[in-house]
Backbone as CSV, one residue per row, in Angstrom:
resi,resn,N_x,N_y,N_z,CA_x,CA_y,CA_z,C_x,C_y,C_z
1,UNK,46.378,77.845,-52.906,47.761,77.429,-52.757,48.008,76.060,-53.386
2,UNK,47.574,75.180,-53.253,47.103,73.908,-53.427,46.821,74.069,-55.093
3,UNK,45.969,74.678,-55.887,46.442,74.970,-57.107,47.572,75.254,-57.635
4,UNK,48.222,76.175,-57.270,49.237,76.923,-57.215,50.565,75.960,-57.385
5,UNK,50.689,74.903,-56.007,51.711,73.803,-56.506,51.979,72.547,-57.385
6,UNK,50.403,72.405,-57.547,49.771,71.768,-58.663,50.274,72.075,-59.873
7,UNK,50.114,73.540,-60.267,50.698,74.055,-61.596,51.954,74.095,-61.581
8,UNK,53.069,74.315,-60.870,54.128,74.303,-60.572,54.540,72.573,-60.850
9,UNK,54.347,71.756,-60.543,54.817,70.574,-60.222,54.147,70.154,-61.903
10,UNK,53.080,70.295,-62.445,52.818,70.097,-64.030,53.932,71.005,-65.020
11,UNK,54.025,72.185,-64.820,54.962,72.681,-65.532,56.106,72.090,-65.683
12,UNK,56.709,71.970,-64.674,57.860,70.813,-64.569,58.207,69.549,-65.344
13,UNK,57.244,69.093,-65.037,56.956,67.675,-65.461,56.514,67.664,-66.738
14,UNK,56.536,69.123,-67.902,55.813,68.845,-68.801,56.094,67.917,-69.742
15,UNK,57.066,67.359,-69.837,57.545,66.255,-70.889,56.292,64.976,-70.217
16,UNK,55.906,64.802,-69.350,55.696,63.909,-68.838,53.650,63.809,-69.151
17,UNK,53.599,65.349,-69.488,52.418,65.582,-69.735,51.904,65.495,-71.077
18,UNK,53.005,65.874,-72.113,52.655,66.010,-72.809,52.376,64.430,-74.036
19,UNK,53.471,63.622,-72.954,53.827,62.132,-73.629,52.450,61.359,-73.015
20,UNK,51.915,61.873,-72.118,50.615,61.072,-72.007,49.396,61.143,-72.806
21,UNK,49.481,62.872,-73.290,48.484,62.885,-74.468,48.506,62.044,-75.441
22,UNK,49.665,62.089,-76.048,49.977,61.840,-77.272,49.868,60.136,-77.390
23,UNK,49.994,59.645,-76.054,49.805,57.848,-76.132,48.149,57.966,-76.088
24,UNK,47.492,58.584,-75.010,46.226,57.957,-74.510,45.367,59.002,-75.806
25,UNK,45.893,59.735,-77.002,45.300,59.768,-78.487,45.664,58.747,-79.539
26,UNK,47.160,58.491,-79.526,47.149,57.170,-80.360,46.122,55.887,-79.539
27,UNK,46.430,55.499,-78.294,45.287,54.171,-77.976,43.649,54.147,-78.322
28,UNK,42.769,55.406,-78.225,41.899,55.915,-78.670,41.790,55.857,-79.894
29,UNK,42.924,56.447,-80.730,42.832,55.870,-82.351,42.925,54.781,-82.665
30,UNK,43.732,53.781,-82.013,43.661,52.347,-82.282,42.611,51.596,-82.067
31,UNK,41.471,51.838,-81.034,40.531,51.690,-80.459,39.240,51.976,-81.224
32,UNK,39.628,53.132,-82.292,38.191,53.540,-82.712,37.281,54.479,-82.097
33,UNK,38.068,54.487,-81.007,37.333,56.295,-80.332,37.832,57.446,-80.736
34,UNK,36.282,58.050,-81.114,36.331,59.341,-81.425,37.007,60.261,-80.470
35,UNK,37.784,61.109,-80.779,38.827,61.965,-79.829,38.157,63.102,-80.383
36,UNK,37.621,63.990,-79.266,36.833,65.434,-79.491,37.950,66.572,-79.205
37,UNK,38.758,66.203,-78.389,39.677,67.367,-77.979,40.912,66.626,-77.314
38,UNK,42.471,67.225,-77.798,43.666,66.944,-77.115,43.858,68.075,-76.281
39,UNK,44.318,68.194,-75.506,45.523,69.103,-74.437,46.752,68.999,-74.426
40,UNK,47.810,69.281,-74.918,49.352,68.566,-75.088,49.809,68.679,-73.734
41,UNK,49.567,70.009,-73.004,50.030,70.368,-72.024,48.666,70.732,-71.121
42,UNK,48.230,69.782,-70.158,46.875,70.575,-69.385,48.044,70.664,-68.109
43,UNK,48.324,71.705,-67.883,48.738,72.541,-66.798,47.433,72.484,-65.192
44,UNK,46.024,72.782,-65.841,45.416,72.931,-64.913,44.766,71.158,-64.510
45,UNK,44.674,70.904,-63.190,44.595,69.638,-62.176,43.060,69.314,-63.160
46,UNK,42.271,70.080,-63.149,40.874,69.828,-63.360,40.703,69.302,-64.904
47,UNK,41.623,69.476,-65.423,41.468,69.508,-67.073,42.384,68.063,-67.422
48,UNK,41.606,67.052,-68.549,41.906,66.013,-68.938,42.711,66.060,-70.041
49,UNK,43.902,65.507,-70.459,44.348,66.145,-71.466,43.878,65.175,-72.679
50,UNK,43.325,64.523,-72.874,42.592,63.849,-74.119,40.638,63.354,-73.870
51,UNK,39.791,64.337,-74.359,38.519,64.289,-74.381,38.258,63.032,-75.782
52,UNK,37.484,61.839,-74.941,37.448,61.078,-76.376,35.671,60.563,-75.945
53,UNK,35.208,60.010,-76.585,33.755,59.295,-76.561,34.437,58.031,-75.727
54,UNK,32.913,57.672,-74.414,33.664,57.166,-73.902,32.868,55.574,-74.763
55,UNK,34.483,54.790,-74.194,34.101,53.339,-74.698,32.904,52.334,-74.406
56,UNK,32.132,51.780,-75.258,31.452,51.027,-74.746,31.482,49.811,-73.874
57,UNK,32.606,49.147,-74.600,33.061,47.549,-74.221,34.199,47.684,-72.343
58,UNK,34.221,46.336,-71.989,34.881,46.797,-70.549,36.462,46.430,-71.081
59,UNK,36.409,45.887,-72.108,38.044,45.597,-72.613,38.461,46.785,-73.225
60,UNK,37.626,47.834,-73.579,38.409,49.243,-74.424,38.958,49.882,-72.630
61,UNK,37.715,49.706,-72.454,37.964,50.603,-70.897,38.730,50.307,-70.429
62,UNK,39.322,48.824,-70.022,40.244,48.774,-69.381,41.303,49.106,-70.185
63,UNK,41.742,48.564,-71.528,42.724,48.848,-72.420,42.831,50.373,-71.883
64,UNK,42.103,51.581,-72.010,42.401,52.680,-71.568,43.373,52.851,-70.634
65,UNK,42.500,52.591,-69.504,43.264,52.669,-68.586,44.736,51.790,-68.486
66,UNK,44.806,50.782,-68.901,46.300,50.446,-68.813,47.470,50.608,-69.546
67,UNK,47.099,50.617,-70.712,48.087,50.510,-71.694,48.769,51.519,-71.699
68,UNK,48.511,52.931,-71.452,49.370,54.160,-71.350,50.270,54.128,-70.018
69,UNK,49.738,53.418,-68.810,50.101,53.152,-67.977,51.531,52.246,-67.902
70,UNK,51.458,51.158,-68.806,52.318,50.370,-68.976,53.508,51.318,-69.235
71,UNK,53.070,51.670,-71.032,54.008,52.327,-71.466,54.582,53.489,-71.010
72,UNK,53.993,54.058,-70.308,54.499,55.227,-69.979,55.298,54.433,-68.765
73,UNK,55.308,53.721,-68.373,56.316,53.506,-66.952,57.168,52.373,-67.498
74,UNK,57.056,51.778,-68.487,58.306,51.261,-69.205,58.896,52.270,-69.820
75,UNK,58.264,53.156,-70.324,59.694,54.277,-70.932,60.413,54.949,-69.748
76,UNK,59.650,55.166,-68.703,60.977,55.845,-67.970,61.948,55.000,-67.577
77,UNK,61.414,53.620,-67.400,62.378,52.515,-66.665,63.653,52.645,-67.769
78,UNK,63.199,52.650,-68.978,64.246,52.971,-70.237,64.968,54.211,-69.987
79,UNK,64.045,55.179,-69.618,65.355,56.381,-69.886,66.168,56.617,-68.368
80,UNK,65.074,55.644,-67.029,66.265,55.688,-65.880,67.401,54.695,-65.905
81,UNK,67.227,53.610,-67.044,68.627,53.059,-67.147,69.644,53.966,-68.350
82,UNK,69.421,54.677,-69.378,70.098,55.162,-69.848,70.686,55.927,-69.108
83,UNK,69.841,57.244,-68.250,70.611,57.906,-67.637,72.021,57.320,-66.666
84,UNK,71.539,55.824,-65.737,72.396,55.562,-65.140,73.607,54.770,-65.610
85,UNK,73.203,54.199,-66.705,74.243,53.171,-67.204,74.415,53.518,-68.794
86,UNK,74.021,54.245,-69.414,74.216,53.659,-71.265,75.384,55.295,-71.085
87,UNK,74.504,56.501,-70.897,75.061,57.823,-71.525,75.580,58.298,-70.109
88,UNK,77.099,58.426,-69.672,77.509,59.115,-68.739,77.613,60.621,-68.742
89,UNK,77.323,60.875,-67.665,77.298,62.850,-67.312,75.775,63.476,-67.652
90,UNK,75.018,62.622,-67.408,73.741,62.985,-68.234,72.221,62.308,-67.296
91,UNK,72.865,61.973,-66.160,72.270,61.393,-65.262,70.647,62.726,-64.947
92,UNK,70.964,63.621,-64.706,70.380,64.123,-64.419,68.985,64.727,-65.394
93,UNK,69.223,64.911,-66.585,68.205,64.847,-67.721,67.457,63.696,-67.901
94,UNK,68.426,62.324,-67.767,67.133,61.238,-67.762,66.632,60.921,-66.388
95,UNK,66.733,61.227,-65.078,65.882,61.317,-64.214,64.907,62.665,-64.487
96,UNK,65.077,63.398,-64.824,64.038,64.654,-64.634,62.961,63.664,-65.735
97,UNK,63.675,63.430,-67.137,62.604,62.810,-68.422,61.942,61.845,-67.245
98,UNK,62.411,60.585,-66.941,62.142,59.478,-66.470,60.851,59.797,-64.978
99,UNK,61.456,60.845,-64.082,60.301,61.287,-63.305,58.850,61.805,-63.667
100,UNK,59.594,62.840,-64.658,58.544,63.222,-65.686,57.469,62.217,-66.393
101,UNK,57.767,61.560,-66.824,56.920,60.338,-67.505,56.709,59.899,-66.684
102,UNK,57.369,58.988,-65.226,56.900,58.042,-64.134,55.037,58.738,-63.557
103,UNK,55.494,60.493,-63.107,54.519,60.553,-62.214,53.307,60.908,-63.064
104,UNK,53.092,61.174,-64.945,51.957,61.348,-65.343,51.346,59.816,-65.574
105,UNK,52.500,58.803,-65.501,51.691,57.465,-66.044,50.320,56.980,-65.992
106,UNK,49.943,57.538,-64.043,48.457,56.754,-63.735,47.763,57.747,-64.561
107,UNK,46.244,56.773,-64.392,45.546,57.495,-65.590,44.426,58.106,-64.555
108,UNK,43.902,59.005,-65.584,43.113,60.580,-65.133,41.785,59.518,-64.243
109,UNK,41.287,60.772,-63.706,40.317,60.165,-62.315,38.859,59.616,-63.446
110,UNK,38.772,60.221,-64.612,37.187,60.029,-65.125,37.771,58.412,-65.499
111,UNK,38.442,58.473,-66.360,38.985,56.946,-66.621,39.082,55.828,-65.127
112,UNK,38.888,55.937,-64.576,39.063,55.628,-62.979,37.383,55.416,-62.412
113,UNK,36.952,56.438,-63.009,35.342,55.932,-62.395,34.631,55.281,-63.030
114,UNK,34.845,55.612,-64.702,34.361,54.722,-65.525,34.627,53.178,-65.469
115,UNK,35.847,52.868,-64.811,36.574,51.602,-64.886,35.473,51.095,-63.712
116,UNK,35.776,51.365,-62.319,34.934,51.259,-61.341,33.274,51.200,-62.092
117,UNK,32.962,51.609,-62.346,31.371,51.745,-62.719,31.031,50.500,-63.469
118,UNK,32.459,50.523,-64.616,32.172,49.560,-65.611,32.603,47.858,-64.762
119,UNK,33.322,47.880,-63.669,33.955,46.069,-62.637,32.595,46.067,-62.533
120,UNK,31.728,47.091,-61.694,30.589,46.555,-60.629,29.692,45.996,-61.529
121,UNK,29.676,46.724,-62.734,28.427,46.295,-63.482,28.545,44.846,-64.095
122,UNK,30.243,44.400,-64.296,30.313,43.680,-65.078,30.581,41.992,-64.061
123,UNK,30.419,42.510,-62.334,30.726,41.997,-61.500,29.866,41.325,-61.525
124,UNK,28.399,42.249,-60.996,26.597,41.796,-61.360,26.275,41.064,-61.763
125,UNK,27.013,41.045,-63.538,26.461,40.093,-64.576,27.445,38.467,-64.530
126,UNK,28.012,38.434,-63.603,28.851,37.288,-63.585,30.403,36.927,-64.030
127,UNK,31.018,38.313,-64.447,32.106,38.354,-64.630,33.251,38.439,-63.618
128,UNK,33.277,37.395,-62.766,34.337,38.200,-61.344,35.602,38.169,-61.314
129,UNK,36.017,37.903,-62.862,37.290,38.513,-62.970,37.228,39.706,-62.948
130,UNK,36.654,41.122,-63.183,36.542,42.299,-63.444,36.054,42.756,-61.594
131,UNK,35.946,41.572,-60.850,36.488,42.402,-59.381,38.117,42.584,-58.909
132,UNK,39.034,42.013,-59.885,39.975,42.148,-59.693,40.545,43.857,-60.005
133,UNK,39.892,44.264,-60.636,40.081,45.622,-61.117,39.373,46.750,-60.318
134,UNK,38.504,46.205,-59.401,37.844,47.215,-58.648,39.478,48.052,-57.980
135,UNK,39.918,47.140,-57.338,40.943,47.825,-56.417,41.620,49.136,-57.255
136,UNK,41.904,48.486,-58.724,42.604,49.527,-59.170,42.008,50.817,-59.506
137,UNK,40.341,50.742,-59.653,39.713,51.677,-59.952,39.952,52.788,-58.891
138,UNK,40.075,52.022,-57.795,39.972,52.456,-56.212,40.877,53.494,-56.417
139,UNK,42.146,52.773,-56.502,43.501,53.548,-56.708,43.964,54.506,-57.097
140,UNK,42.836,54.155,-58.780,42.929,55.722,-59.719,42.598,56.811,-58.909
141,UNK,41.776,56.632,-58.287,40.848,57.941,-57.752,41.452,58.059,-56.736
142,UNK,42.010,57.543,-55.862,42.525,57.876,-55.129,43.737,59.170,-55.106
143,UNK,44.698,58.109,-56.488,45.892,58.816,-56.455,45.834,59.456,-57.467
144,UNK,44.935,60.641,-57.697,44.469,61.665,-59.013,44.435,62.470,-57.941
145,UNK,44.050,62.584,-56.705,43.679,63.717,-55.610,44.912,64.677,-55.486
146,UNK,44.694,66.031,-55.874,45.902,66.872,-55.740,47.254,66.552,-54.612
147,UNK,46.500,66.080,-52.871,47.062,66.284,-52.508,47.637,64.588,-51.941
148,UNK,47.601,63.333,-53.084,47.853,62.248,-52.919,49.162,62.570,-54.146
149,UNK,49.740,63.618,-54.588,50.870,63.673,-55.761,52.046,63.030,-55.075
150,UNK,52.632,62.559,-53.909,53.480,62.051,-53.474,53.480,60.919,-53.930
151,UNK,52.269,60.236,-53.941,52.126,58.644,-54.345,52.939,58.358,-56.069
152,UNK,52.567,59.324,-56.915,53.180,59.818,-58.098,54.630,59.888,-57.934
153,UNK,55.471,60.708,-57.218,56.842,60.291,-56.976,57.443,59.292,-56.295
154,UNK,56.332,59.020,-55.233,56.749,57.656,-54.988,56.674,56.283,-55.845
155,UNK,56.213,56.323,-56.541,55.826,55.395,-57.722,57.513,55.846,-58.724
156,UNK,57.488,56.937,-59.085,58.702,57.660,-59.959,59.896,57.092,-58.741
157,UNK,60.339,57.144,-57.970,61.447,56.793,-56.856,61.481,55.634,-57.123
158,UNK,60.300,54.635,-57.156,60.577,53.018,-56.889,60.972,52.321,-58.270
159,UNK,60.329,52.965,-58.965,60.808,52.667,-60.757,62.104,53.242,-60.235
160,UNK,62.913,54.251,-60.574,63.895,54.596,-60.227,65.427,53.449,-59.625
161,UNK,64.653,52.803,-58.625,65.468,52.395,-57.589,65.396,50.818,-57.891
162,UNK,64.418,50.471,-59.079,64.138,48.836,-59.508,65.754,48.852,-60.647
163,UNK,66.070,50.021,-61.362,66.885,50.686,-62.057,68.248,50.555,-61.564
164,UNK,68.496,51.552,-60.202,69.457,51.949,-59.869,69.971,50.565,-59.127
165,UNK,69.437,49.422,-58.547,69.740,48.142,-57.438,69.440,46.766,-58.284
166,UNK,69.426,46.978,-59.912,68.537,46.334,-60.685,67.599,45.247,-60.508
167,UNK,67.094,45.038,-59.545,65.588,44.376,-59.053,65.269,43.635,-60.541
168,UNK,64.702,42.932,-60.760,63.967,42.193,-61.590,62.741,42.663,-61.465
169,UNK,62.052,42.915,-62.654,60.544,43.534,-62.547,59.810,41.731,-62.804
């Protein structure tokens, strides 16, 4: 069952899926990692949608992990203000885009352990800025768990609502 709404809730969202490939293959190309396999659309929970060699350095790794992150949750912040303020009657296409992109932003659970694997090690050697990142490693993995996907719209709601009450980011 639990699969089942999984695929349902990716189908949906596929704009949201498919814009994450396509960043976390360009950052990989910018990076110099070899990319073995894309997914435009991984529908299934278990499946990563960009297979790349993983990075050596803890600055690619983290670059991984954030930079799609960024961008992907600055573009929806973009298309939840268009919807609400630039293009009237149309509200509803840029929240679906804008949700869509909000809840694929965090990044996949392997990127998440690698990050984690890569703080502790780099903790060891005397780097303790890179315990600042444990938490987030924490996070990834956390909120990759099928049945933590609320955290994903809740994340999509609060972007949303920084938008709709215009909050200062």
């Amino acid at each position: 069952m639990d699969q089942l709404i999984g695929y349902s809730i990716r189908l949906v969202t596929f704009p949201g899926l498919i814009l994450k490939a396509v960043i976390n293959k360009l950052i990989c190309n910018m990076l110099g990692l070899q990319v073995q396999k894309v997914n435009y659309l991984a529908l299934d929970n278990n499946t990563c949608s960009v297979e790349y060699e993983k990075p050596k350095s803890y600055a690619y790794t983290l670059a991984i992990t954030l930079i799609p992150f960024m961008e992907m949750s600055l573009l929806a912040l973009i298309l939840f203000n268009l919807g609400e303020y630039l293009i009237p009657n149309s509200e509803v296409v840029f929240l679906w885009l804008g949700i869509s992109i909000a809840t694929h932003s965090f990044p996949e659970s392997d990127i998440g352990q690698l990050l984690f694997k890569k703080s502790m090690k780099q903790v060891k050697e005397g780097n303790y800025l890179a315990a600042f990142n444990l938490p987030l490693a924490m996070w990834i993995q956390i909120s990759t768990k099928p049945y933590f996907f609320f955290l994903h719209l809740l994340y999509s709601s609060l972007l949303y609502y920084l938008v709709v009450f215009q909050m200062k980011i």
